[in-house]
C-alpha positions as CSV (number, residue, x, y, z in Angstrom):
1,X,0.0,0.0,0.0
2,X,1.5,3.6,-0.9
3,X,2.1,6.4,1.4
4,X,-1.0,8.3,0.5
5,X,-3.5,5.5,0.2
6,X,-2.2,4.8,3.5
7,X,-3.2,7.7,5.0
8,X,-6.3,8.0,3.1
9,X,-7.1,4.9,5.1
10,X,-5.9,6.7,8.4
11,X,-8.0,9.9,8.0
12,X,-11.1,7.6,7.0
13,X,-10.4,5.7,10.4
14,X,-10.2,9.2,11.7
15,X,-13.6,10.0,10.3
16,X,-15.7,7.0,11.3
17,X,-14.2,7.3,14.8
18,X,-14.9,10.5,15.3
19,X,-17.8,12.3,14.0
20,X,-20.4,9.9,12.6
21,X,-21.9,10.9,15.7
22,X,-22.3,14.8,15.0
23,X,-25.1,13.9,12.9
24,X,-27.5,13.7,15.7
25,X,-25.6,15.6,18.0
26,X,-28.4,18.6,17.4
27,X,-31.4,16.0,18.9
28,X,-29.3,13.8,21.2
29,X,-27.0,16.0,23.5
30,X,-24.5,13.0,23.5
31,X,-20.6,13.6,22.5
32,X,-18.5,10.4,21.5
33,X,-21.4,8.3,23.8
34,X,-21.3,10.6,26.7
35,X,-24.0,12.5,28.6
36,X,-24.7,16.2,28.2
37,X,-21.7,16.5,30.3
38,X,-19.3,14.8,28.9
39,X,-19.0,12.8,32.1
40,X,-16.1,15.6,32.7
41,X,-14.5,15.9,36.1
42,X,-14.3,19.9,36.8
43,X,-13.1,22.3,39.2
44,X,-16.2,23.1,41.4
45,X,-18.4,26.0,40.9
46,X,-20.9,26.1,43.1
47,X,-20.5,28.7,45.8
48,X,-17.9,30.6,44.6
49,X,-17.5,34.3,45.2
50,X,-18.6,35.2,41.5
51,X,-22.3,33.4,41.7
52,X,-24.5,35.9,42.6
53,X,-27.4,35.5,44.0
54,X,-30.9,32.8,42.7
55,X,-32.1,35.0,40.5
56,X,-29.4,36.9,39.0
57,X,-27.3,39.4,40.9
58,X,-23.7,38.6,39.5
59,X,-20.7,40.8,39.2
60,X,-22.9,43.4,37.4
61,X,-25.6,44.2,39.6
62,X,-27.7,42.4,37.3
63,X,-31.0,43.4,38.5
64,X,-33.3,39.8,39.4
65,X,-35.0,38.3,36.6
66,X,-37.7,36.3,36.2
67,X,-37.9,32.7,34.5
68,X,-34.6,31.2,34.2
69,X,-31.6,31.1,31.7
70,X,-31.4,29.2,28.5
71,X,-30.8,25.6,28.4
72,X,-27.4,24.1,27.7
73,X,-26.9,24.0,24.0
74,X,-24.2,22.5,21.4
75,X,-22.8,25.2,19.0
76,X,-21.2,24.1,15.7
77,X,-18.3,26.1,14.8
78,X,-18.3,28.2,12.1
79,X,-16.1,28.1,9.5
80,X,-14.6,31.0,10.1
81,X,-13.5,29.9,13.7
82,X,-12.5,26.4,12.6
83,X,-9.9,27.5,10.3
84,X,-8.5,29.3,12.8
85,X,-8.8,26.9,15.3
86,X,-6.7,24.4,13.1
87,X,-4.1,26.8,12.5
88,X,-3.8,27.3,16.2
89,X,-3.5,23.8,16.4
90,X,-1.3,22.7,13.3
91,X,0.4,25.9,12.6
92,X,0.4,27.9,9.3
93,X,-1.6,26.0,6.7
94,X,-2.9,27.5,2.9
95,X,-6.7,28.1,3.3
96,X,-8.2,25.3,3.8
97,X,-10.9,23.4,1.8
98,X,-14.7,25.0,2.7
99,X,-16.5,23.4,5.3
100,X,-20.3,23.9,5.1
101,X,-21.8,26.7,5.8
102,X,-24.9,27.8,8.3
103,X,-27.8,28.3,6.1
104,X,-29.0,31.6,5.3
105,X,-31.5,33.4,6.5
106,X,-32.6,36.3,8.2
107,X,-31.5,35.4,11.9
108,X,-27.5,35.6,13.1
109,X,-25.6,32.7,11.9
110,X,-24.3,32.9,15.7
111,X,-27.7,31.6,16.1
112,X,-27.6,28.9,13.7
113,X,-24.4,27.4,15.0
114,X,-27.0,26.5,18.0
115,X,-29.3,24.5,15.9
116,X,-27.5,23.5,12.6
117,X,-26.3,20.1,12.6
118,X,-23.9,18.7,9.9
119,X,-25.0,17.0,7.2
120,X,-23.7,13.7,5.0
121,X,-22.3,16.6,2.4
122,X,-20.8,18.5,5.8
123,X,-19.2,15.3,7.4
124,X,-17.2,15.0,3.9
125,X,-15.8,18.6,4.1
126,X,-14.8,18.2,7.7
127,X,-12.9,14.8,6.1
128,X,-11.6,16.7,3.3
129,X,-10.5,19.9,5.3
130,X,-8.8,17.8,8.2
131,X,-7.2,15.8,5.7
132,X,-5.9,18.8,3.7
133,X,-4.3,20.2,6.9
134,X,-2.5,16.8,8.0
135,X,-1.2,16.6,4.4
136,X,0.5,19.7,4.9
137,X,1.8,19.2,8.8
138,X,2.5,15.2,8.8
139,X,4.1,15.4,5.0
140,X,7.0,17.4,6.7
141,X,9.2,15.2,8.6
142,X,10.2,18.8,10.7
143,X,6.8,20.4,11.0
144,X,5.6,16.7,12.2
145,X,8.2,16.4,14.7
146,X,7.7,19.5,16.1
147,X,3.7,19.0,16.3
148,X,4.4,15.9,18.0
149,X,7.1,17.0,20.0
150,X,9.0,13.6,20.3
151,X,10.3,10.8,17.5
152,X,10.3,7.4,17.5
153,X,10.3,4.7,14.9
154,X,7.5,2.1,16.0
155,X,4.6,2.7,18.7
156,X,5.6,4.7,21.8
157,X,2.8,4.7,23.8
158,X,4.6,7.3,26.7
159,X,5.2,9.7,23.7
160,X,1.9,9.1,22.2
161,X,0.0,9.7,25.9
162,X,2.1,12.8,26.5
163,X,1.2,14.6,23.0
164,X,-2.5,13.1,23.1
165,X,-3.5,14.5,26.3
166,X,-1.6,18.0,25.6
167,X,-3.4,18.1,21.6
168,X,-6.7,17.0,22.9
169,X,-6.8,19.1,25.6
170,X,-6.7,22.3,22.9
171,X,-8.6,20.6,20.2
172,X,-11.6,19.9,23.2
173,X,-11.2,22.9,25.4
174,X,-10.9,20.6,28.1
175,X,-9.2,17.2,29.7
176,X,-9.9,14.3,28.1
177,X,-11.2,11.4,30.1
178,X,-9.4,8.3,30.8
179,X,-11.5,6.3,28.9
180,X,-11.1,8.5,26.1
181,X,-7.2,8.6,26.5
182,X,-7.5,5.1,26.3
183,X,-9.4,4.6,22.9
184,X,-7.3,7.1,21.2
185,X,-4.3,5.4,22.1
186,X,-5.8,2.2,20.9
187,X,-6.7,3.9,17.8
188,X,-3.3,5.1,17.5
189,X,-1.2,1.4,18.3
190,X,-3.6,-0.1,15.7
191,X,-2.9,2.4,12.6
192,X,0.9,2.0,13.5
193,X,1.1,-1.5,13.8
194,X,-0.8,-1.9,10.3
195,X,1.1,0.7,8.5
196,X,4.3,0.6,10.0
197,X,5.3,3.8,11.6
198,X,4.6,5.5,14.9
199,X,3.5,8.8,12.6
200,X,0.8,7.0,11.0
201,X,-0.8,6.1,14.6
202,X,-0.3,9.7,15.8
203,X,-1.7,10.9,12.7
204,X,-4.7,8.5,13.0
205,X,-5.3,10.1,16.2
206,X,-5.3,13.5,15.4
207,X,-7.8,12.8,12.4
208,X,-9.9,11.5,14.8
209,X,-9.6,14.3,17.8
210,X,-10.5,16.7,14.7
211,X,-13.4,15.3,13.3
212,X,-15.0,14.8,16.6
213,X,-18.6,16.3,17.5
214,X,-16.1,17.3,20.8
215,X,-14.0,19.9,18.4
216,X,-16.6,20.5,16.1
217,X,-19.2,21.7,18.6
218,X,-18.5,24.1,21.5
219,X,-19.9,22.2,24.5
220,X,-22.3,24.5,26.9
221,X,-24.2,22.6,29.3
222,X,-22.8,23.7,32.9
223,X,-21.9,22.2,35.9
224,X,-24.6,19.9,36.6
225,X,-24.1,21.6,40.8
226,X,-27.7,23.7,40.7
227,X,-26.7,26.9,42.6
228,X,-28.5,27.4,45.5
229,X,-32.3,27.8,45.6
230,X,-32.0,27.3,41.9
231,X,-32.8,24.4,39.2
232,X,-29.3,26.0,37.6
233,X,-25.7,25.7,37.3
234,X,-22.6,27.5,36.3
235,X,-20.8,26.6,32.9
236,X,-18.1,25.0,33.9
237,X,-14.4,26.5,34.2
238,X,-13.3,24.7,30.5
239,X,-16.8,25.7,29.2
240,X,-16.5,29.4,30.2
241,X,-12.8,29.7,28.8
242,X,-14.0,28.2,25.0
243,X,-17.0,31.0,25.5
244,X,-14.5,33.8,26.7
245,X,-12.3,32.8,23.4
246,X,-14.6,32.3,21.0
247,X,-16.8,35.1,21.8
248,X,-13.7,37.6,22.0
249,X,-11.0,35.5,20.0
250,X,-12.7,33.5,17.2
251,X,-10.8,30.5,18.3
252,X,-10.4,28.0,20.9
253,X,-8.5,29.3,24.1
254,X,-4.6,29.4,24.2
255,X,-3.0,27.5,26.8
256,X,-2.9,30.6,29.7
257,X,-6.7,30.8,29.5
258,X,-6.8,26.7,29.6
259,X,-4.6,26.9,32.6
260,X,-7.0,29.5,34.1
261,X,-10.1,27.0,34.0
262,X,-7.7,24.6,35.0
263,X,-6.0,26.4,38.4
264,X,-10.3,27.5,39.5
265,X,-8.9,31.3,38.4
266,X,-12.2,31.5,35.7
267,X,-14.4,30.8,39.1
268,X,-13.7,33.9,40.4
269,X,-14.8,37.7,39.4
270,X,-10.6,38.7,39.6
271,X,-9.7,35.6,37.9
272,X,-12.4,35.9,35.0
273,X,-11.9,39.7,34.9
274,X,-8.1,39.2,34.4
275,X,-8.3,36.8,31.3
276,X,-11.3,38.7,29.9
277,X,-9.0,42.2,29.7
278,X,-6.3,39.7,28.6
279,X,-8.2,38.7,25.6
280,X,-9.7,41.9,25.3
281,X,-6.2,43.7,25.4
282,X,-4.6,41.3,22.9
283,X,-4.3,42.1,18.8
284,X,-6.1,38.5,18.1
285,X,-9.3,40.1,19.2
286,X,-10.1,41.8,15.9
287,X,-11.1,38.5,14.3
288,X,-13.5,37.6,17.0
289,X,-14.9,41.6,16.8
290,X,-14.7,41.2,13.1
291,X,-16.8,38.0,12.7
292,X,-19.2,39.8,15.2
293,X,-19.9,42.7,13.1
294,X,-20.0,40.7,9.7
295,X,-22.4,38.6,11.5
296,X,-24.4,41.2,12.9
297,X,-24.6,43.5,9.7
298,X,-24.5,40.7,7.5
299,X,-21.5,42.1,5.3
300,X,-20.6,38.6,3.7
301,X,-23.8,39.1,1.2
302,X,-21.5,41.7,-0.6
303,X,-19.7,38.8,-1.8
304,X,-22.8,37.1,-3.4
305,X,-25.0,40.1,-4.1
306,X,-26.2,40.2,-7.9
307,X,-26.0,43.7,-10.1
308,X,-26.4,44.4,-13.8
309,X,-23.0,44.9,-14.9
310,X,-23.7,46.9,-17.9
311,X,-25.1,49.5,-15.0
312,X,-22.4,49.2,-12.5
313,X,-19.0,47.7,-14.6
314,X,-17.0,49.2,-11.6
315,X,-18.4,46.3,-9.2
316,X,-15.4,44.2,-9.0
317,X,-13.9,41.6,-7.0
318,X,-11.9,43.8,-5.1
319,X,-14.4,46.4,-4.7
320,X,-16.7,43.9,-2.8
321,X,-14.0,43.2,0.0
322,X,-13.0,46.3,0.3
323,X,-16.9,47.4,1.0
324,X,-16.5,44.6,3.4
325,X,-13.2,46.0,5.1
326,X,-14.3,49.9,5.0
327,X,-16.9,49.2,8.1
328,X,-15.3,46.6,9.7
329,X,-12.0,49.0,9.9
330,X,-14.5,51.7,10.8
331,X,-15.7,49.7,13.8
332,X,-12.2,48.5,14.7
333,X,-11.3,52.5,14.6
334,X,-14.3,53.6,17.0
335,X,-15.0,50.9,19.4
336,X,-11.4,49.8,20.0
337,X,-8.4,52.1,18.5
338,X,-10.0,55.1,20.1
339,X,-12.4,53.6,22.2
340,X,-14.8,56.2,21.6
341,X,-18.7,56.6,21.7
342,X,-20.0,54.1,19.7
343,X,-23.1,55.7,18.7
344,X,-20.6,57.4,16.1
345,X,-21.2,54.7,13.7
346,X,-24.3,56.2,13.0
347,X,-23.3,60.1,11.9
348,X,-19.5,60.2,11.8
349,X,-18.1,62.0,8.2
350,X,-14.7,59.7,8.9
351,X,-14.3,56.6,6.7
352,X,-11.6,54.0,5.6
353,X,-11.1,54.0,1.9
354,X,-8.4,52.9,-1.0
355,X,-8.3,54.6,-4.3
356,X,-11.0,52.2,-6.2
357,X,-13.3,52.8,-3.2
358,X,-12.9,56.1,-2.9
359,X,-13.8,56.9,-6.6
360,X,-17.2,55.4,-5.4
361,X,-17.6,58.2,-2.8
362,X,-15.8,61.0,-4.9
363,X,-12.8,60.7,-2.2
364,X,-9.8,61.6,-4.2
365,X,-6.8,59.1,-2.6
366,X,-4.3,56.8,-4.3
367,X,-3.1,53.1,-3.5
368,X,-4.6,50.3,-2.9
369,X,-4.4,50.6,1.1
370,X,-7.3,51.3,2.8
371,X,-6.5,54.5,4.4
372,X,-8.5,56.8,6.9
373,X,-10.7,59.6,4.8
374,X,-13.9,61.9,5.3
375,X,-16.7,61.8,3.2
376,X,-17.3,65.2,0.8
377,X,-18.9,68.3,3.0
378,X,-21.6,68.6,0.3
379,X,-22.8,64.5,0.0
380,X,-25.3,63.7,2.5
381,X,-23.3,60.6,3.5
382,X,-22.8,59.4,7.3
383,X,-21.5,56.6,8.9
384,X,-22.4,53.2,8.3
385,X,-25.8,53.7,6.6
386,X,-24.7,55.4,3.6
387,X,-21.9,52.5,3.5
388,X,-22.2,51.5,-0.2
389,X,-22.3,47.3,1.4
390,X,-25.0,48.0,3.5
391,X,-27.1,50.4,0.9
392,X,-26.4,47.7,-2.3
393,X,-26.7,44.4,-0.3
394,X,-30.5,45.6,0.2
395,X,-31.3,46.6,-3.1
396,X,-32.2,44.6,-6.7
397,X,-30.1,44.4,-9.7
398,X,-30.4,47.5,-11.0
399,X,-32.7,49.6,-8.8
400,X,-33.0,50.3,-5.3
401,X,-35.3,49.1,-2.6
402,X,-36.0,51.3,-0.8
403,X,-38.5,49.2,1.6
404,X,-35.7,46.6,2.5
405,X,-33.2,49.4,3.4
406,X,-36.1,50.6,5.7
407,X,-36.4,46.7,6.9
408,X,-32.8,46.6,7.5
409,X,-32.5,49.5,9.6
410,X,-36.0,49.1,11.3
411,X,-35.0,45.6,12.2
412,X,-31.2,45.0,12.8
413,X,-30.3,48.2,14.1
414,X,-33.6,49.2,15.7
415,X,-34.6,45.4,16.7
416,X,-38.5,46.1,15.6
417,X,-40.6,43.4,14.0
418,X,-41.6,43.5,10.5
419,X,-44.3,40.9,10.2
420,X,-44.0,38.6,6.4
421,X,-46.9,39.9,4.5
422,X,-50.3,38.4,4.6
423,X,-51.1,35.3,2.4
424,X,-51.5,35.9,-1.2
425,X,-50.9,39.8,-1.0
426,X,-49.8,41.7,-3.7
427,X,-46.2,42.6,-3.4
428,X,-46.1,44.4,-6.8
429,X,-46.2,47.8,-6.7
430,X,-48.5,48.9,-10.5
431,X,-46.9,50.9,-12.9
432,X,-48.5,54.6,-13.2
433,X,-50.4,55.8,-16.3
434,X,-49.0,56.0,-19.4
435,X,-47.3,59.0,-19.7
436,X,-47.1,60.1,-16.2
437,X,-44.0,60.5,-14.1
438,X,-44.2,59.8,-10.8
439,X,-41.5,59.9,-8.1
440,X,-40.7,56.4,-6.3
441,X,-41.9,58.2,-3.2
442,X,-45.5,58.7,-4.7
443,X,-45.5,54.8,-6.1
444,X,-44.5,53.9,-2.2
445,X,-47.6,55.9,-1.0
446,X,-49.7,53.0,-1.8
447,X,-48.1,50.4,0.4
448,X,-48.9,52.9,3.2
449,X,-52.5,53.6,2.0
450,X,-53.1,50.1,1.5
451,X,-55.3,48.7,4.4
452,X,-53.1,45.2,4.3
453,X,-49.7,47.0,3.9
454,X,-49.5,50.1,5.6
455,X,-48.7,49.0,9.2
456,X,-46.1,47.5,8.1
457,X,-44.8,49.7,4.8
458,X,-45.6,53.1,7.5
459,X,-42.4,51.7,9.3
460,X,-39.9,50.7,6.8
461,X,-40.5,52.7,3.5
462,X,-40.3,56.1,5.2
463,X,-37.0,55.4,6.7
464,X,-35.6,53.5,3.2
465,X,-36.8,56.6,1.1
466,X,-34.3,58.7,2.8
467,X,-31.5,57.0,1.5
468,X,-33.0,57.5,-2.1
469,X,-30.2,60.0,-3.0
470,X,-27.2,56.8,-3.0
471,X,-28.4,54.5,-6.3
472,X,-28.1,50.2,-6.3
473,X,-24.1,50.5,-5.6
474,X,-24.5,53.4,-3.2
475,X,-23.3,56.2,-5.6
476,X,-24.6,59.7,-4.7
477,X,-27.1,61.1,-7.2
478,X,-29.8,64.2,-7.0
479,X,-32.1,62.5,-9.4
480,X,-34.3,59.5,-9.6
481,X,-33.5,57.5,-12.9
482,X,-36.9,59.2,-14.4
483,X,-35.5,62.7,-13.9
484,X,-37.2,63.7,-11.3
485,X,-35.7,65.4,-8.2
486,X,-34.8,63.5,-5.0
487,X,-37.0,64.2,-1.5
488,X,-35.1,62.0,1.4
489,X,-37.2,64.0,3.8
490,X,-39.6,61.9,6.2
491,X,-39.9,60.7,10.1
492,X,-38.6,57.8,12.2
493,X,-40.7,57.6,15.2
494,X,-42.4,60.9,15.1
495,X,-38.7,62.7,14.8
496,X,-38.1,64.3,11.4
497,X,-35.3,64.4,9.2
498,X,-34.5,66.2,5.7
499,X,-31.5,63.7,4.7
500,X,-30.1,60.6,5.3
501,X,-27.1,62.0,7.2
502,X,-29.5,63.5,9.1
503,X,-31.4,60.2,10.1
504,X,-27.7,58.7,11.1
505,X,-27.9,61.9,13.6
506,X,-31.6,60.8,14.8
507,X,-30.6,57.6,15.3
508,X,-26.8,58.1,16.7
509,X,-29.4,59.7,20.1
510,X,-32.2,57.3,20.0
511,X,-32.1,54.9,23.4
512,X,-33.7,52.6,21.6
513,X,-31.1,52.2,18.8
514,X,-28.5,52.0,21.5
515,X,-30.7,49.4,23.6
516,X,-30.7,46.9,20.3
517,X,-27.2,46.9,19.5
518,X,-26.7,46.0,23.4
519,X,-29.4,43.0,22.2
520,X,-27.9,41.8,19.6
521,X,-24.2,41.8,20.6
522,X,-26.0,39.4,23.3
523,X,-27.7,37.8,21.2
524,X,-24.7,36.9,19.3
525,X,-22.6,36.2,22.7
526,X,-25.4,33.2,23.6
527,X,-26.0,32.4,20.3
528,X,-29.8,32.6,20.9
529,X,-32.7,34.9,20.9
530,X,-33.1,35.9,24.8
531,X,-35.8,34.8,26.8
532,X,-37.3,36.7,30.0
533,X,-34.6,35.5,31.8
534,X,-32.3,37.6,29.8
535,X,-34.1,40.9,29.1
536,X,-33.0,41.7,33.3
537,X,-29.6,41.6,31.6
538,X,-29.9,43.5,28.6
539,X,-31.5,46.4,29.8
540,X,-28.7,46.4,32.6
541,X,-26.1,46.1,30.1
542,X,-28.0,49.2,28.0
543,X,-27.9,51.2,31.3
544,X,-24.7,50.8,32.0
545,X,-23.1,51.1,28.4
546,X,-25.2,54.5,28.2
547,X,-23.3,55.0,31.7
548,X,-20.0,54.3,30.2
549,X,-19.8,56.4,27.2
550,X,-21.4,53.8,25.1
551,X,-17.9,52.5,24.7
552,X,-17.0,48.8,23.2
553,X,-14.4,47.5,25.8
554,X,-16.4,48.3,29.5
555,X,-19.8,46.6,27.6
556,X,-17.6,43.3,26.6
557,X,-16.5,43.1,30.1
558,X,-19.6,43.3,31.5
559,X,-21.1,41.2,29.6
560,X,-18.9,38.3,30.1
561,X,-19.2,39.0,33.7
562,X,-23.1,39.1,33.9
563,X,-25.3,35.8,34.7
564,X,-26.6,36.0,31.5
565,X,-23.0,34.8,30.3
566,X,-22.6,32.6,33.2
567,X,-25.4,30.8,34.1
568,X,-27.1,27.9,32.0
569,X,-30.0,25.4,32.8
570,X,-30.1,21.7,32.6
571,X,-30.0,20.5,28.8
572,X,-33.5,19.9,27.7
């Protein structure tokens, strides 16, 4: 048997051991045969100094709450955080082959991590992209070596342990168990006796540690100890470091935040606080802040979005990612490089563009760096609503929309519900008489008129008008295609506004504005829509970001310190 076919046969082995199971991880809280817990032996909780009180009360002055929290839940990681996860693991690899995605929709995909299992197609591109990634480590005798950190030319089951428990304790964010230590190695004697090498059972082992439902899905269950008075527990110290890391990090936790779980630090408010401004502190938390906002304002569509390119030729490859980089550089600037009010995202005139982008917004710079830049005095253009990503993503092919840019502000960055439209309704909106010109404000008029549309239409299409002035890609214009002038005027919530800069301005002071972005960085922490339980927490976390300048770093580190982040009920 060849080299390779060999350790196609070892990654297969890999494979079957490991994640056959994933498939009905989602319905059956079991990991590799275990119990919602993972029969894991922890550091104890319950009672600690950081606990709080039955019904709420943590480090936060969480104010109590009624119901309870969430139920423990299993979160697939996303691709995102997997490829970074095996780097952290392997060491420098070329990207990776695509694992499958969450499905689209209009929820976070932090909340479909919760609920999406894998699928047949899914199990083969964890097999593929695992396999892709050994290749590349355990097809260089020095990278190998190093990974495995000892050499030897048949089975050394000392060496094996040593790196086993060491690897699997990254690749699980947590111990293994000795029965688990024990099957591995197993695993591992078998695939070197048959193929001869003691790198082909190592490699056997790592297949299978990777393709495991136990690094594949983030494990939140808790404690199993209720805390007093309570039908709840804690997460448990490994459980909270993976959350602290993969919330802030976008990656499994590095060995000092392992350690910290480990020593009973994370079970503390000093210990917990400590790693959290770690983390916080550290360069490796722009990926976790960047996934955050490309989940939360959904900036991968630019990638897929669909325009006429005899309209819009400039729409190029690079264009779309450097959309994508212009507010995700804009965040990085406010919330962490200056730290400053983060209500600025709404009216600021300061953006991040290169020279292609900046032909888009008549901001004369050269290279292809994105570079720090204001917006022209006499466009109407304001912070991240008059972004050409998030004005196009919303729009058709060749005109805008402006009811789904009213949608998308009314219900990601104002959290209001937008019911789907009644059954069999007429969505088409009739063309006027022939030869009359009408503006696309008159032709919305209708929707608001219209005794089946208008409680709806009343709240988006006012607010998407404004932003009339900035076409399909988001280039400023004073007409309408049909000549007719341009009125962004209108209302949000009984306050007026004449443009959309000045909406950005309306909305920059509206508590309720501030109150949702508080929700949904929460929602994406949990990775779930909150429950009674957790509304005591959000408006506490609102309070006391209002409190603190409505700045990024004090709201992550109350967050991670409240119960909300804490506490979890018994798996359902």
């Amino acid at each position: 048997m060849t080299l390779d076919a060999r350790r196609g046969l070892g990654n297969r082995v890999g494979l079957l051991f490991g994640l056959t199971s994933s498939l009905l991880l989602a319905c059956t809280g079991m990991l590799d045969g275990q119990g919602p817990s993972g029969g894991m032996s922890l550091p104890g909780t319950a009672g600690t100094s950081n606990q709080g009180t039955a019904g709420g009360g943590g480090t936060t002055g969480v104010a109590p709450a009624t119901g309870a929290p969430a139920s423990g839940q299993f979160r697939r990681v996303s691709p995102e955080q997997y490829g970074r996860a095996m780097r952290d693991l392997l060491g420098p690899l070329e990207t990776l082959p695509p694992i499958e995605a969450f499905p689209a929709g209009d929820s976070l995909k932090a909340i479909a991590a919760s609920i999406t299992s894998v699928s047949p197609t899914g199990v083969e591109d964890f097999e593929t992209a695992s396999t892709a990634a050994l290749e590349a480590v355990f097809g260089d005798a020095a990278r190998r070596d190093k990974l495995i950190g000892c050499t030897a030319a048949a089975w050394d089951e000392a060496c094996a342990k040593t790196f086993l428990q060491s690897f699997g304790r990254r690749a699980w964010r947590r111990p293994l168990e000795a029965d688990e230590v024990t099957r591995y190695l197993a695993l591992g004697a078998a695939q070197s006796a048959a193929y001869g090498t003691f790198a082909d059972g190592v490699r056997a082992m790592v297949s299978a540690l990777l393709q495991s439902p136990n690094f594949v899905y983030r494990t939140e269950v808790g404690t199993g100890m209720p805390l007093p008075g309570t039908s709840w527990s804690r997460f448990s110290a490994y459980e909270t470091a993976s959350r602290l890391s993969f919330f802030l990090w976008g990656t499994i936790p590095d060995e000092q935040l392992l350690n910290a779980a480990e020593s009973g630090a994370l079970d503390t408010p000093d210990g917990l606080q400590a790693e959290a401004q770690r983390l916080i502190s550290s360069p490796r938390i722009v990926d976790g802040v960047d996934d955050m906002v490309s989940d939360m304002l959904g900036l991968d569509s630019v990638l897929l979005m669909s325009k006429d390119a005899s309209l819009y030729p400039q729409l190029t490859t690079t264009l779309r990612e450097e959309m994508r980089q212009e507010i995700l550089l804009l965040f990085r600037d406010i919330a962490m490089t200056r730290g400053a009010d983060m209500m600025e995202l709404f009216d600021t005139k300061t953006t991040f563009v290169n020279e292609e982008l900046g032909k888009l917004y008549g901001i004369s710079v050269t290279g292809a760096n994105m570079q720090a830049a204001q917006h022209p005095a006499n466009i109407p253009r304001a912070g991240i609503l008059t972004s050409a990503l998030l004005l196009s993503v919303q729009d058709k092919r060749s005109q805008t929309s402006p009811t789904r840019r009213g949608a998308f502000v009314r219900k990601v960055l104002m959290c209001d519900t937008i019911p789907d439209p009644p059954a069999n309704v007429v969505t088409t909106i009739p063309d006027p008489p022939a030869g009359t010109v009408v503006s696309r404000k008159q032709q919305l008029a209708g929707h608001i008129t219209n005794a089946s549309c208008g409680a709806c239409h009343s709240l988006m299409d006012p607010v998407g008008l404004a932003f009339e002035n900035f076409d399909a890609l988001g280039i400023y214009r004073t007409n309408e295609e049909n000549g007719l002038p341009i009125d962004p005027s209108g209302s949000v919530d009984g306050t007026a506004f004449t443009t959309a800069a000045e909406l950005g301005a309306v909305l920059r002071k509206s508590d309720k504005v501030r109150e949702c972005m508080v929700r949904r960085i929460y929602r994406y922490t949990m990775g779930r829509k909150e429950n009674d339980y957790d509304k005591a927490q959000i408006a506490t976390l609102a309070a006391s970001f209002a409190t603190d300048g409505q700045r990024f770093a004090p709201l992550l580190m109350n967050l991670v310190h409240s119960d909300g982040f804490l506490n979890v009920s018994p798996v359902q």
